[in-house]
N, C-alpha and C positions, 0 to 999 in steps of 0.2 A: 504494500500500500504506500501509497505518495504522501510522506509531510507535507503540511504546511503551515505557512509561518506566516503571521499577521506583523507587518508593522508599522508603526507611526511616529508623529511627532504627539506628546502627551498619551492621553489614556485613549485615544479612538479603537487601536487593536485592541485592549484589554477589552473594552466595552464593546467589539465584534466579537472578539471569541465569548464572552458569558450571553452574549444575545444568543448566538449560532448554540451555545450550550440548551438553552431552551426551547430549542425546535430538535435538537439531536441528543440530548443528555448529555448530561457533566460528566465534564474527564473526557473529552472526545480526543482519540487515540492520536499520536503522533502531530499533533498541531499544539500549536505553542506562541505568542502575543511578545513581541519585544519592542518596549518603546524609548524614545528617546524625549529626555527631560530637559528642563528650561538650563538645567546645574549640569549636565552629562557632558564631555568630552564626546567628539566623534570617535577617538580611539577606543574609546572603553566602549564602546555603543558596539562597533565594528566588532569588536572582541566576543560581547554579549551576543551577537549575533552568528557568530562563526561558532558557536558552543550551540547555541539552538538548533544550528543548522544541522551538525552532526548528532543533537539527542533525535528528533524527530526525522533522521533517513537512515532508514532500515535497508539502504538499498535501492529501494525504486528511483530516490532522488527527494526533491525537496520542490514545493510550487511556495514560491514567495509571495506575497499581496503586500503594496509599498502602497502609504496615501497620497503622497503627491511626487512626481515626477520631477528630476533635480531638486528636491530636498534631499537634506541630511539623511537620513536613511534611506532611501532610494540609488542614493548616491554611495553609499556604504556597503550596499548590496551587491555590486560590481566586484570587491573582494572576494564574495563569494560565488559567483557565477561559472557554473563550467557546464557541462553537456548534461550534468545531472540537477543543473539548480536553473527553477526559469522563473523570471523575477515581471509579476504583471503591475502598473499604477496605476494609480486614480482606484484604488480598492472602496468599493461600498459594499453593504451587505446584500445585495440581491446575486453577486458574483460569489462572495463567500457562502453562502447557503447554494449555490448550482454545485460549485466543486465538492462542496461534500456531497449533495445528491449524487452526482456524478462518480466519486468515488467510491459510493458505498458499490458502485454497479459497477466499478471495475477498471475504466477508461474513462480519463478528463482529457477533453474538447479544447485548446485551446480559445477553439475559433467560438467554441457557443457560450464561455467564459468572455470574452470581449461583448460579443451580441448581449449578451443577459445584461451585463455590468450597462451598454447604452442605452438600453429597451428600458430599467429600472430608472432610470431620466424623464419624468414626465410631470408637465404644468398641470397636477392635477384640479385645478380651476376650469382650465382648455377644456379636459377634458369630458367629465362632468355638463360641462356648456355643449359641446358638441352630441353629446348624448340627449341632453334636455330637446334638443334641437333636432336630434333624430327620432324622437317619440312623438315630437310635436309634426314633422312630416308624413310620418307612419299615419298618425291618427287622421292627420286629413286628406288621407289619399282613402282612407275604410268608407266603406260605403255608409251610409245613414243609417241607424235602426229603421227599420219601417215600421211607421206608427198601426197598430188594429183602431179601426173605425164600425163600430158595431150600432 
């Protein structure tokens, strides 16, 4: 099975993995939350990092999820990169609950981990609106009740 590792700048990884914890149970195997703090060195972050990467690859490798792209830890993550570590940004949680779905079946998608992560992108205002909007077309295209005239 494929690690993975959440991480961020502050507590966002801790608070994906204990969200992801309650849709999959606690203790979920082989994934593991390393953040990097307002007081942290990038060295010691880098280091905390290359330690997590080896608790949680058993082998298969390790899937990273980094929050923002050229940050500090994204940036860090490059250290550890080889054929068996692939490091995805811009981590939200509709990407981190596919790859566990995904995992539990066996094979993770890189391509339906990127699609999940921008489909999970939505002005749900828009949305909502455009639905109101399709019920309100629907209902005036139905034909009329026909009234009984007795």
């Amino acid at each position: 099975m494929k690690g993975i590792l959440l991480i961020s700048h502050g507590p966002l990884a801790e608070g994906m993995l204990k969200t992801a914890e309650i849709f999959f149970g606690e203790n979920i195997p082989q994934m593991k939350a390393v953040v990097l703090n307002t007081q942290d060195d990038p060295e010691d972050f880098r280091t905390r990092l290359q330690e997590a990467v080896k608790e949680v690859d058993t082998g298969e490798g390790v899937l990273v999820f980094a929050d923002l792209l050229g940050g500090t830890p994204c940036n860090q993550s490059a250290f550890v990169l080889n054929e068996q570590v692939t490091v995805l940004t811009g981590m939200n949680l509709p990407m981190v609950m596919e790859c566990l779905g995904m995992r539990m079946g066996g094979e993770i998608s890189m391509e339906t981990l990127e699609e999940t992560a921008r489909n999970g992108i939505v002005n749900f205002n828009t949305m909502l609106e455009e639905k109101k909007k399709a019920t309100r077309r629907r209902r005036s295209k139905e034909p009329a009740a026909e009234s009984s005239s007795n």
